[in-house]
VEXDREN-920890 format. One line per field, with one value per residue (C-alpha): residue in one letter; x, y, z. Coordinates in Angstrom, 1 decimal. Layout:
! residues N
aa = [A	...]
xx = [X	...]
yy = [Y	...]
zz = [Z	...]
***
This chain:
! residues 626
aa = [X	X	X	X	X	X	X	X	X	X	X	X	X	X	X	X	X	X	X	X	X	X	X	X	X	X	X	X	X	X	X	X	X	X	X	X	X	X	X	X	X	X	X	X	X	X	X	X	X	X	X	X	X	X	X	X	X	X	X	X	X	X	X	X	X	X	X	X	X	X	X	X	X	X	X	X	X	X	X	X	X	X	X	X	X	X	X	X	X	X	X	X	X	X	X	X	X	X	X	X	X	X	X	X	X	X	X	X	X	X	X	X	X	X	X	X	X	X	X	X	X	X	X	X	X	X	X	X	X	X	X	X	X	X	X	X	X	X	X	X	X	X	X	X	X	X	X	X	X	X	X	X	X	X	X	X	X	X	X	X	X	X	X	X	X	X	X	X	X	X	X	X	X	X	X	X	X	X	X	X	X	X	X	X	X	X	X	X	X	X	X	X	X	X	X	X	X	X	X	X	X	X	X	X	X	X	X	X	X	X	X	X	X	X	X	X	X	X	X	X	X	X	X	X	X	X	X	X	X	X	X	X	X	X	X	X	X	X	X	X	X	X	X	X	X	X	X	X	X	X	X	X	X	X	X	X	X	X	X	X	X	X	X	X	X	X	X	X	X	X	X	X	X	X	X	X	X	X	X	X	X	X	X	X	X	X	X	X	X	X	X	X	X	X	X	X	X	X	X	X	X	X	X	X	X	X	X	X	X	X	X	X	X	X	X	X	X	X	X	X	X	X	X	X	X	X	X	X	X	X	X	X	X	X	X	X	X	X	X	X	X	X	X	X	X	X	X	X	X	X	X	X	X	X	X	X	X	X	X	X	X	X	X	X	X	X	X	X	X	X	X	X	X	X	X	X	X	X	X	X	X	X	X	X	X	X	X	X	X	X	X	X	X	X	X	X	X	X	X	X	X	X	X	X	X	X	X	X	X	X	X	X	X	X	X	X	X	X	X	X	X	X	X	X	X	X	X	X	X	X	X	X	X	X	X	X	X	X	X	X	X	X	X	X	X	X	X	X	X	X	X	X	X	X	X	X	X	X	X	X	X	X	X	X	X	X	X	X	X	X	X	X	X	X	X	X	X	X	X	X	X	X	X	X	X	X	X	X	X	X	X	X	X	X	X	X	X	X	X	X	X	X	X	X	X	X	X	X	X	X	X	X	X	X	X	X	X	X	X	X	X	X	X	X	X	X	X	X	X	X	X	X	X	X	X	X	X	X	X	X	X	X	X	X	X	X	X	X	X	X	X	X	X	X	X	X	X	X	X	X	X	X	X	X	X	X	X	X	X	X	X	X	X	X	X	X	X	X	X	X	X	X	X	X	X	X	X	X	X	X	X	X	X	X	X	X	X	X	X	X	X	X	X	X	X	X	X	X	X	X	X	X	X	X	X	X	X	X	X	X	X	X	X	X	X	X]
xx = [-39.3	-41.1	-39.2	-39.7	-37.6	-37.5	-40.2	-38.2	-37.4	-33.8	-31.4	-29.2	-26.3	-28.3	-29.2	-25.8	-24.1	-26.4	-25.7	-22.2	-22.7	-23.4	-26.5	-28.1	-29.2	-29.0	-30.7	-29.4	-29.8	-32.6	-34.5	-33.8	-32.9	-29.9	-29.5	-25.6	-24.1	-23.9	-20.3	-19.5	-20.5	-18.7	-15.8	-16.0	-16.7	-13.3	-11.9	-13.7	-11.8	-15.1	-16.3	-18.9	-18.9	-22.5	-22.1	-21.1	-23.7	-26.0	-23.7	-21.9	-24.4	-25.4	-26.0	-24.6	-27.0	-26.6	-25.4	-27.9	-27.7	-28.3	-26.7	-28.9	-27.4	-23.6	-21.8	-21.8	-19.1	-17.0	-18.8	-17.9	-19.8	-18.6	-20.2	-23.5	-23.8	-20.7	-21.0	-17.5	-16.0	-12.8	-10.7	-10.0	-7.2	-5.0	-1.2	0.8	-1.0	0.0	2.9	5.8	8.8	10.5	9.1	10.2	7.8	5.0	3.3	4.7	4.5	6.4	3.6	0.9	1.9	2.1	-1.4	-2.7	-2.0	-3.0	-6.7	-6.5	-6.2	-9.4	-11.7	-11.3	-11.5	-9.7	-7.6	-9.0	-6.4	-7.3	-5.2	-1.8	-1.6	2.1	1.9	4.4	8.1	9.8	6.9	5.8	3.9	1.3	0.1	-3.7	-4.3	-7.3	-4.7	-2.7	0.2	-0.4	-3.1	-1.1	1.7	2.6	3.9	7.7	6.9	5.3	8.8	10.0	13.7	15.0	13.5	15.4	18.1	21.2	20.2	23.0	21.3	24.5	23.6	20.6	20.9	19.2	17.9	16.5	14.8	13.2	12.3	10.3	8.6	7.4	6.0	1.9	1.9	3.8	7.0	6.7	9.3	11.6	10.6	11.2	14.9	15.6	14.2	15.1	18.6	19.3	17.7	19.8	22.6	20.9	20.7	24.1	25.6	23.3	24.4	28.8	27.8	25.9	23.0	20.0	16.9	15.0	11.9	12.7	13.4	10.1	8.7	9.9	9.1	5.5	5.3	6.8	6.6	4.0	6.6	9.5	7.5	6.6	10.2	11.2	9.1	9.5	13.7	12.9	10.4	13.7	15.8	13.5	12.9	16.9	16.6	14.2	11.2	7.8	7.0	4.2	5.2	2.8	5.5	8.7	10.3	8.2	11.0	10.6	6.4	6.0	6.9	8.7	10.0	13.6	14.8	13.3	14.3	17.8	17.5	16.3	19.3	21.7	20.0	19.4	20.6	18.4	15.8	16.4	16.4	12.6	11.8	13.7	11.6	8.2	9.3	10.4	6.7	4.9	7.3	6.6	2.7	2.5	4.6	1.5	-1.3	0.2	0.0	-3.6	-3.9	-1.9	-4.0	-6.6	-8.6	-11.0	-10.6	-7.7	-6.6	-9.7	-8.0	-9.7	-9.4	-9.4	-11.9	-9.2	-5.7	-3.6	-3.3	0.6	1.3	2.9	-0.1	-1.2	2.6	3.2	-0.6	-1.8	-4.3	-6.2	-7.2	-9.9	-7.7	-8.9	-12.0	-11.2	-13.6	-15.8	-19.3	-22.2	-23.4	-26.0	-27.0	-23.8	-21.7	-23.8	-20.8	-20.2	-16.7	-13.5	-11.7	-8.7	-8.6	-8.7	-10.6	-10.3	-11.6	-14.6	-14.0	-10.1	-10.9	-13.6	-11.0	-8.6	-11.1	-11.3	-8.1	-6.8	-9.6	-8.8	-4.9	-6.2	-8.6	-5.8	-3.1	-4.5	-6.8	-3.7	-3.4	-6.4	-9.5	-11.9	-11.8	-13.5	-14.4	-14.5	-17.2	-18.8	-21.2	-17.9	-18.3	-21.6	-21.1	-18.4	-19.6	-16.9	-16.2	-14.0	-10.1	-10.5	-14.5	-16.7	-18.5	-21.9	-21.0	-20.3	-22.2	-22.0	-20.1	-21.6	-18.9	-20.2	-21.6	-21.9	-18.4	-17.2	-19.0	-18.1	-14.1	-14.7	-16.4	-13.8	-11.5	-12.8	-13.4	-9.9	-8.2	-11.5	-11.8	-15.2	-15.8	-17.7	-19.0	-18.9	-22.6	-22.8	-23.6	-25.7	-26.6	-28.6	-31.9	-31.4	-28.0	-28.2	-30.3	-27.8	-24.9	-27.0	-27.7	-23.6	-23.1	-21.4	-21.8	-22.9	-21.6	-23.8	-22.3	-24.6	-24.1	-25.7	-29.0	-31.9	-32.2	-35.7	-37.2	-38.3	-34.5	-32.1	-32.6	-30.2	-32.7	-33.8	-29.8	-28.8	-27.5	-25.7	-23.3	-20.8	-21.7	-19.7	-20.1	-18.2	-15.9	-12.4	-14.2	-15.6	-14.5	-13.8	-16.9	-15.5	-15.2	-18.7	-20.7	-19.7	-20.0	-16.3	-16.7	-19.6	-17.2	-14.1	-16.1	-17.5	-14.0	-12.7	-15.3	-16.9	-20.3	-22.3	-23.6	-27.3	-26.3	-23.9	-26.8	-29.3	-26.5	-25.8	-29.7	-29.2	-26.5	-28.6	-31.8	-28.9	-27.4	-30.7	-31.8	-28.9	-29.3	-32.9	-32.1	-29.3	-31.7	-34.5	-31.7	-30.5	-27.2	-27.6	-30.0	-32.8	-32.0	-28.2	-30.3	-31.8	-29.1	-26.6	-29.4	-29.7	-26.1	-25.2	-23.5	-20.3	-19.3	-19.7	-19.2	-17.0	-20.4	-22.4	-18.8	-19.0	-22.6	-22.8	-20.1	-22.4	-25.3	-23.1	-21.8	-26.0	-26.7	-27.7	-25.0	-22.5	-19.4	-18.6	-15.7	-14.7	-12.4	-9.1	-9.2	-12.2	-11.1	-8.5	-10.0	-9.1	-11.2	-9.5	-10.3	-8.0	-9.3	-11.7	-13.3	-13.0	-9.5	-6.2	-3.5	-6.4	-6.1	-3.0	-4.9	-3.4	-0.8	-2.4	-1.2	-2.5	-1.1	-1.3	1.5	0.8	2.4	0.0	-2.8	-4.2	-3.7	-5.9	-9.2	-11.1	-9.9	-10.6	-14.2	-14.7	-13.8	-14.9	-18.5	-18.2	-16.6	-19.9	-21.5	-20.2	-17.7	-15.4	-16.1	-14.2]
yy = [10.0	11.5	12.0	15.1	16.8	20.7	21.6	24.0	23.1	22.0	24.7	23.7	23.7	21.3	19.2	19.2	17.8	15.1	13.8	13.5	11.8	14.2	14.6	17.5	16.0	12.6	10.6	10.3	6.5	8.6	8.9	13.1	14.3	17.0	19.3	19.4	23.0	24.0	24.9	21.7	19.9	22.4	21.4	17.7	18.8	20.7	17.7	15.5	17.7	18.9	22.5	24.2	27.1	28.3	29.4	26.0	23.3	22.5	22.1	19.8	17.4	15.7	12.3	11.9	9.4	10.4	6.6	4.1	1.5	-1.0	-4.5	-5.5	-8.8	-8.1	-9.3	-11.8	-12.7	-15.8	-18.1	-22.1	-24.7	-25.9	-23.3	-23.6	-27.1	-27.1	-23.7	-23.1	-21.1	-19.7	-17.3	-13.5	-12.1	-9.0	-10.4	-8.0	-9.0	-12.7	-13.2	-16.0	-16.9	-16.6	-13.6	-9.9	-8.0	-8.0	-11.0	-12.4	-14.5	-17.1	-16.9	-16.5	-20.0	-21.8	-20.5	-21.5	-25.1	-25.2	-23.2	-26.1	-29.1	-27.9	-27.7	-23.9	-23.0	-19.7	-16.9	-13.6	-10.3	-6.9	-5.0	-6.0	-2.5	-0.8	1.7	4.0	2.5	6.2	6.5	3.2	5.1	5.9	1.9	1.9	-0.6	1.2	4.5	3.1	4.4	2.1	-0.7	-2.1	-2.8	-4.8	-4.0	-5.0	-5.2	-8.5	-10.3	-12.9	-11.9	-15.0	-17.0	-14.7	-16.3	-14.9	-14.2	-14.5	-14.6	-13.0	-10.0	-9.7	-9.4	-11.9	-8.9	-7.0	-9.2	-10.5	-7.1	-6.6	-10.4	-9.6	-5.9	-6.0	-3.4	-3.6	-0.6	0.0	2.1	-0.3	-3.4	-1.3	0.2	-3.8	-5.0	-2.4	-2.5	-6.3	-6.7	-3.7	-6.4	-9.2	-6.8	-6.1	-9.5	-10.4	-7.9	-8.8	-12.1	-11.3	-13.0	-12.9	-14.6	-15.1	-14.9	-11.5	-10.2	-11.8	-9.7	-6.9	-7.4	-8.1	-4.9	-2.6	1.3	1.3	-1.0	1.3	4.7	2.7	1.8	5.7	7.2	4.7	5.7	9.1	9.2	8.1	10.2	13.2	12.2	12.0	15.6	16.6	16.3	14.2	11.0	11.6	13.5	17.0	17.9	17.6	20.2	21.7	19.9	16.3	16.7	15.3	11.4	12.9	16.1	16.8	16.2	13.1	11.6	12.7	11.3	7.7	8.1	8.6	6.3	3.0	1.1	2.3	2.1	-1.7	-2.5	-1.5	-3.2	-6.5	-5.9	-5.7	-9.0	-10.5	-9.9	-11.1	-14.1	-14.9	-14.7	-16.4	-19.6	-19.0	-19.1	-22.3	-23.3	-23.0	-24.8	-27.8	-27.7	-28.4	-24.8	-24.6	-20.6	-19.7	-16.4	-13.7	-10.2	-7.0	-4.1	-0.4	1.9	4.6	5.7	8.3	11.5	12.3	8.3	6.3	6.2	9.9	10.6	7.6	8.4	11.2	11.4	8.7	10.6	13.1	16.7	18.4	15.6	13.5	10.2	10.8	9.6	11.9	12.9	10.5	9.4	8.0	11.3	13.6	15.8	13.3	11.4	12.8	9.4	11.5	9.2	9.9	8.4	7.3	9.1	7.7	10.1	8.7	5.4	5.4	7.1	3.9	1.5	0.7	-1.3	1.0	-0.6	-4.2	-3.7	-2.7	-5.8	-7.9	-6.7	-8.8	-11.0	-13.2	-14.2	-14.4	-17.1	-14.0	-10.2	-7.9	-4.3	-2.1	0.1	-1.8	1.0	2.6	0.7	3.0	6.3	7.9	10.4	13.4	16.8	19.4	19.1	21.6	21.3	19.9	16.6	18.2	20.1	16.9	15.5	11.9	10.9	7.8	6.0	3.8	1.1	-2.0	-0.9	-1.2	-4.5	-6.0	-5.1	-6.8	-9.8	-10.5	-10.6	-12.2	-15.2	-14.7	-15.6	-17.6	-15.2	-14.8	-11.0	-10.0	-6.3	-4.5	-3.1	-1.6	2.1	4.4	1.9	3.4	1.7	-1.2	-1.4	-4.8	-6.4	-5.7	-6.7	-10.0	-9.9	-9.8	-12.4	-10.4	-11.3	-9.2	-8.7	-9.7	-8.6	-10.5	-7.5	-5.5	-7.4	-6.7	-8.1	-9.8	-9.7	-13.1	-14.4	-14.0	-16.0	-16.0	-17.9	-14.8	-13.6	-13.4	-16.7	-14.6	-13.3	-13.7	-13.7	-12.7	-11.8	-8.2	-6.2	-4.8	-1.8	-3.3	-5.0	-9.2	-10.9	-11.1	-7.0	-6.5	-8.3	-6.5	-2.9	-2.1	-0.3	2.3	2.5	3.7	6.0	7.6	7.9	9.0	11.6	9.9	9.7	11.7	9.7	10.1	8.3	5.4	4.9	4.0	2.0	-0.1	-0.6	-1.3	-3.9	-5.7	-6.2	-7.8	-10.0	-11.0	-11.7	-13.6	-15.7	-16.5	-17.7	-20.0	-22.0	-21.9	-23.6	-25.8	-24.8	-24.3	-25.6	-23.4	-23.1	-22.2	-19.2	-17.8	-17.9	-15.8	-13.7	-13.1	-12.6	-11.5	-8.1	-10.2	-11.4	-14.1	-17.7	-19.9	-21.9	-18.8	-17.8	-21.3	-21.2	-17.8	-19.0	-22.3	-19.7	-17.8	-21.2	-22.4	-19.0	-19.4	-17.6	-19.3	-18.2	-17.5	-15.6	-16.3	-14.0	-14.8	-12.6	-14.2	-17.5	-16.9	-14.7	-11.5	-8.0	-5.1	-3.6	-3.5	0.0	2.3	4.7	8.7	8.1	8.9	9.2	8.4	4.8	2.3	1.5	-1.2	-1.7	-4.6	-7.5	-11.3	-12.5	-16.3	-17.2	-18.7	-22.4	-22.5	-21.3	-25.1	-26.4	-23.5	-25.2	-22.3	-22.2	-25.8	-26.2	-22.9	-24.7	-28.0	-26.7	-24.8	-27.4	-29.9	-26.9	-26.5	-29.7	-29.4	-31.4	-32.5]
zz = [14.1	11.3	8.1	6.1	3.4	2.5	-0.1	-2.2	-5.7	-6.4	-7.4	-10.8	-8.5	-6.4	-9.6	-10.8	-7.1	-7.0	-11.0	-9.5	-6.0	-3.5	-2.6	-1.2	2.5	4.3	6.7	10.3	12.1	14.2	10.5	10.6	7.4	7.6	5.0	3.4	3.2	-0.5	0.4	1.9	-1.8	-3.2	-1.7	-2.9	-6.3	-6.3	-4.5	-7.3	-10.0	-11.2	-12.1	-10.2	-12.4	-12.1	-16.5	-17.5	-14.8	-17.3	-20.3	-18.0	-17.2	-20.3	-20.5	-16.6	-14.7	-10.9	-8.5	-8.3	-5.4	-7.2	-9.2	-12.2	-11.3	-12.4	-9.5	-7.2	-5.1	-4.5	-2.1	-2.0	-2.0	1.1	3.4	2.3	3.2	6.4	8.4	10.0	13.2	13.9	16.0	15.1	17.4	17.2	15.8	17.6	20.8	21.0	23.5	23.1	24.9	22.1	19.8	20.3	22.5	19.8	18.3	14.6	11.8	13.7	16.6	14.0	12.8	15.6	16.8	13.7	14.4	17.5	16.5	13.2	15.6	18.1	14.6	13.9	9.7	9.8	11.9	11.5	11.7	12.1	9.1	8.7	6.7	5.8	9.2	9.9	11.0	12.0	14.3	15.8	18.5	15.0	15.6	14.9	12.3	10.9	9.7	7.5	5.6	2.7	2.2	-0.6	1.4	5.0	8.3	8.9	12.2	12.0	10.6	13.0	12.6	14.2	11.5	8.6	6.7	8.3	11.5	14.2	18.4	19.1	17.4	20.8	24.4	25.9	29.0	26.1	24.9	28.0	29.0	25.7	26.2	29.9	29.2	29.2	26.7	23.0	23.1	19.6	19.6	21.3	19.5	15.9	16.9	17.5	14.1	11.9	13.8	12.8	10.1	8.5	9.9	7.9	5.0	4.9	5.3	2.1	0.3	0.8	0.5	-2.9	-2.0	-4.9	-4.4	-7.9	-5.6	-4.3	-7.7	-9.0	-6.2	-7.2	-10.9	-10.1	-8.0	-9.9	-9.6	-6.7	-4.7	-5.6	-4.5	-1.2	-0.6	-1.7	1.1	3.6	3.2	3.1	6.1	8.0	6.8	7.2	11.2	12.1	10.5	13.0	10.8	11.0	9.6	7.4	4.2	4.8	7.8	4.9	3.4	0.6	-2.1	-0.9	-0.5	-4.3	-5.1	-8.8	-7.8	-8.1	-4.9	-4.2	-7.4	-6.5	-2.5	-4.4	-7.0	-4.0	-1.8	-4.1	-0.8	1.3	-0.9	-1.9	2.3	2.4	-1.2	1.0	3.7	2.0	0.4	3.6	5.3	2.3	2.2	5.8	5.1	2.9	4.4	7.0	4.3	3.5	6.9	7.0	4.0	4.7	8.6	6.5	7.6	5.1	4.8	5.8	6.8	7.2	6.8	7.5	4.8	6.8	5.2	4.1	4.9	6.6	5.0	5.3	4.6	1.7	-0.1	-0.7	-1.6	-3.8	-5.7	-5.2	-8.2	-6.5	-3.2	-2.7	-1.4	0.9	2.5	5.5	6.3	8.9	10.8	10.6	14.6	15.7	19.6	20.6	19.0	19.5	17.0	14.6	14.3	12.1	11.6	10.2	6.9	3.1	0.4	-2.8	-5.4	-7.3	-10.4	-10.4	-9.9	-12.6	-15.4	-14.4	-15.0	-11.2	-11.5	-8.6	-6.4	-7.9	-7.0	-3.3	-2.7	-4.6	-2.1	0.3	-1.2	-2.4	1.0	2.6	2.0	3.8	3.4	5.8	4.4	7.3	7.3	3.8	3.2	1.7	-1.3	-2.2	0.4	2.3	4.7	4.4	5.8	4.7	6.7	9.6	10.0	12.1	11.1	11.7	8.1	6.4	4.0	1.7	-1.5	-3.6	-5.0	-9.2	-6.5	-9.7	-10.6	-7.0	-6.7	-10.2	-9.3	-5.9	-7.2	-9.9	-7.6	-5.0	-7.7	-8.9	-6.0	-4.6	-1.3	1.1	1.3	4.8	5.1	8.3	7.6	11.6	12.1	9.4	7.1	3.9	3.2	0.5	1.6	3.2	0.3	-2.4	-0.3	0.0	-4.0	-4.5	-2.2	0.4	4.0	6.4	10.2	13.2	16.4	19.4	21.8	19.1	18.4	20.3	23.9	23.7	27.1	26.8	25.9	23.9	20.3	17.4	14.9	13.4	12.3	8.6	7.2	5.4	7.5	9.9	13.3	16.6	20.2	20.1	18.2	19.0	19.8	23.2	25.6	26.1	27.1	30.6	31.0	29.0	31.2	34.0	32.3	32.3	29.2	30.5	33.7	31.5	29.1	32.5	33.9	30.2	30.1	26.9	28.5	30.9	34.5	33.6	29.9	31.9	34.1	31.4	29.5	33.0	33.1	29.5	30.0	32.7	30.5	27.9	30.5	31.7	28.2	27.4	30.4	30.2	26.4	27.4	29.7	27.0	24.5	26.9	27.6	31.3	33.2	34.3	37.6	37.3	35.3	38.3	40.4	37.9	37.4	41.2	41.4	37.3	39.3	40.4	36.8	34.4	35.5	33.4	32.8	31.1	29.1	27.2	27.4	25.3	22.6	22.5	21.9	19.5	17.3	17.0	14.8	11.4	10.3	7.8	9.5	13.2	15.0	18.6	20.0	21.3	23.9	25.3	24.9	27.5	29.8	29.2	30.3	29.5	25.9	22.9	21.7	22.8	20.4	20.9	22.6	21.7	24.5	27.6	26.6	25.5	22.0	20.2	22.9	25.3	24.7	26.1	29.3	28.2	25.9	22.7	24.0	27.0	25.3	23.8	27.8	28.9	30.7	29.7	25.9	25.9	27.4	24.5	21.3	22.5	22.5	19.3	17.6	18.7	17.2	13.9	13.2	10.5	6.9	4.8]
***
């Protein structure tokens, strides 16, 4: 498509935006430029804290230079030696969906480990987790990862109680339990009332026995204010729902919507017990994860732990009471419309402000990345082009009025590289969707990897080859997005957006003609590599509507470990044979997001023949170095 901009001159107003960041126009992934509303930039100008006044724009821009996508060779992030000269695999799952026969209806830290050994001993160098983000504990049903209440902080729900000093099995039915074990889909609700209910009886034996951990109280000295506002609204969040109100601070009574106003300096005052349980929480979560950081460590996993860092947060969580001068009031994160959303995409998240973070020094950014850097040897940045644009729309509108922010791109960068060198993490950058031009190369200049997703790349007629990926980069069949490799090949996903009304039948027919031409190119490029022989190809292409043999699932993760990429990610779920989806985009209530959890339990899982036969060929791919 043809690019072309509007000829008029730029207006002061227009002028004056664009010094600050937002730009009067973008470019859609279809190349069509679309034209901002002035009030829209308006808007993030207020929400920026910056005057619009048309009597004072050019006494206010002086000496401002507008963004620049660019380095001038500041920043590079923390990459070791190691991976240049050993490329290494490993095995991204989601925690909660790991079942056990001995964990409480949602995968924990106690699971996590054991996996971990049992990933270590077939070769694999890390664990990757979606966000282990602070959620929201009076409303467990609010359990998307990527809306967090706080980045800084964890989710309790992930403490394996039984392992808690203290704990007494009497204090749990044995039938309860069981009941939440067997269920195919995590009852958050259920598994939180258990918890929350013993570990308030673990609390509580501490406290008459006067039990005081020097490592809790170094905890708490090292986290200071932010940690005590954290614990403050998650005590108040309870209190407010057994009073009939909502979780999230914006449905509170007007008094208790400010972190220092009156009456919730009095409720903490009055409260210092309550508060203290969630400080003791927080610290029992990092203390837990970090006993499996030094699991991978001792395994002899070269990385580690690979977290993933959501792109914003929720805004009625802990974070937008506990700081508010950091978020942008008023803006919610968004995607701009393009051929899959024809109306754009309101993520319902807030952003940091560039203009706050910038006053600070960017040492609110550093505190974020730190939060869970310290335990992780990889970071994923969702949505990476965050760290130069947002794309946001006023709260209430339509995305198709949205427009982008540019965030000090070198000072981003230069916070995440020190850091990333600080505590010597990997940092990976989820560059799929609109990515700006130049984007990719200076993500490449930092040292930041990008994301390859194999389902993604283009389906040469001729077969499939991965020689041309980024080295760069971390390389994967699918995202939690999509289905397991088992349901993709067979085009559940374009069934279930049909029957979800996501799609329309003319648009699922071209995307199952799609998904053929993909299979077929897949196919033809496992016989031309070698990893099934040519005449195997034929046949599964002759019959590739009846599913994927076991054959052609090892085959693609062999095709998968031979990319140039320096680090790989199999997916649990494919490694034992699931199909159903973890999360499908555009749905809310339609679809159990975040729910589903593995059939196989962890302690069968290294016995599994097709877990096995997976890892075995990846690890001939890619063997572990010392």
């Amino acid at each position: 498509m043809t690019k072309s901009r509007a000829a008029k001159a730029p207006s002061d107003f227009d002028r004056f935006a664009t010094l600050h960041g937002i730009p009067p126009d973008y470019e859609d992934q279809q190349g069509k430029i679309r034209p901002v509303p002035e009030a829209t930039r308006r808007k993030m100008l207020e929400a920026l804290g910056i005057s619009a006044d048309p009597a004072v724009l050019k006494s206010q821009d002086k000496g401002l230079q507008p963004p620049r996508l660019e380095l001038d060779g500041r920043a590079h992030c923390y990459l070791p030696e190691f991976l240049e000269k050993s490329p290494v695999w490993g095995i991204s799952l989601q925690l909660y969906e790991l079942r056990s026969q001995r964990n409480w209806g949602i995968g924990d830290f106690a699971d996590l480990r054991e996996f971990c050994a049992i990933a270590a001993s077939a070769g694999a160098d890390f664990i990757g987790l979606s966000p282990l983000h602070a959620l929201f504990l009076t409303d467990p049903s609010r359990c998307s990862p990527y809306s967090p209440s706080s980045r800084v902080f964890l989710n309790p729900l992930y403490i394996a109680v039984d392992k808690v000093e203290g704990f007494d099995p009497s204090w749990v039915g044995a039938a309860e339990l069981e009941s939440l074990r067997s269920a195919d889909m995590v009852d958050y609700k259920a598994v939180a009332d258990l918890k929350l209910a013993v570990l308030r009886r673990i609390w509580t034996s501490w406290r008459q026995k006067g039990l005081k951990k020097e490592a809790l109280e170094r905890f708490k000295a090292e986290h200071g204010e932010v940690l005590r506002r954290h614990a403050v609204f998650e005590a108040i969040s309870l209190h407010m729902a057994a009073e009939g109100h909502g979780s999230g601070w914006r449905q509170w009574p007007s008094q208790f919507q400010k972190w220092d106003g009156d009456a919730a300096r009095h409720f903490a005052e009055t409260q210092s017990d309550e508060v203290e349980f969630h400080i003791w929480l927080q610290w029992l979560t990092a203390a837990q994860l970090a006993e499996v950081t030094a699991d991978t460590s001792r395994l002899g996993m070269r990385v580690g732990l690979y977290f993933d860092l959501a792109v914003g947060e929720a805004p009625d969580g802990s974070s937008t009471w506990s700081t508010p001068d950091l978020e942008l009031p008023g803006m919610r994160v968004g995607a701009p419309p393009d051929f899959f959303s024809t109306s754009g995409q309101d993520w319902g998240l807030v952003a940091l402000s560039p203009k706050a973070l910038q006053d600070q020094g960017m040492a609110p950014y550093q505190e974020l990345i730190d939060a869970s850097m310290r335990y992780a040897g990889a970071l994923r940045i969702d949505h990476a082009m965050g760290i130069w644009q947002l794309f946001l729309l006023p709260e209430g509108e339509a995305p198709a009025v949205g427009g982008y922010l540019r965030y000090p791109f070198p000072d981003m960068v230069s916070a995440l590289s020190r850091v990333s060198h600080e505590r010597r993490s990997i940092v990976i950058g989820e560059d799929l969707g609109n990515v700006p031009n130049g984007f990719r190369e200076v993500m490449e200049e930092a040292n930041i990897l990008g994301y390859r997703v194999l389902y993604f790349e283009e389906a040469d007629p001729k077969g499939y080859d991965i020689s041309g990926m980024t080295r760069l980069s971390l390389a994967c069949l699918g995202t939690h997005d999509m289905p397991p490799l088992i349901g993709w090949w067979r085009g559940e996903d374009i069934n279930l957006a049909l029957e979800l009304g996501l799609t329309e039948p003319e648009a699922a027919k071209q995307a199952r003609s799609d998904r053929a031409a993909q299979r077929t190119s897949f196919l033809d490029g496992l016989g031309l590599s070698g990893l099934i022989e040519r005449r195997n190809v034929m046949a599964t292409i002759a019959d590739s509507s009846s599913g994927i043999t076991t054959e052609v699932a090892v085959a693609m993760h062999g095709l998968l470990a031979r990319a140039p990429s320096l680090m790989v990610a199999l997916r649990l779920a494919d490694l034992v044979g699931e199909d159903q989806p973890t999360n499908v985009p555009g749905t809310s209530d339609a679809y159990p997001n975040w729910q589903r959890k593995l059939r196989l339990p962890v302690e069968e899982m290294a016995e599994s023949s097709l877990f096995k036969q997976i890892v075995t060929v990846v690890a001939e791919e890619r063997p572990r170095k010392a």
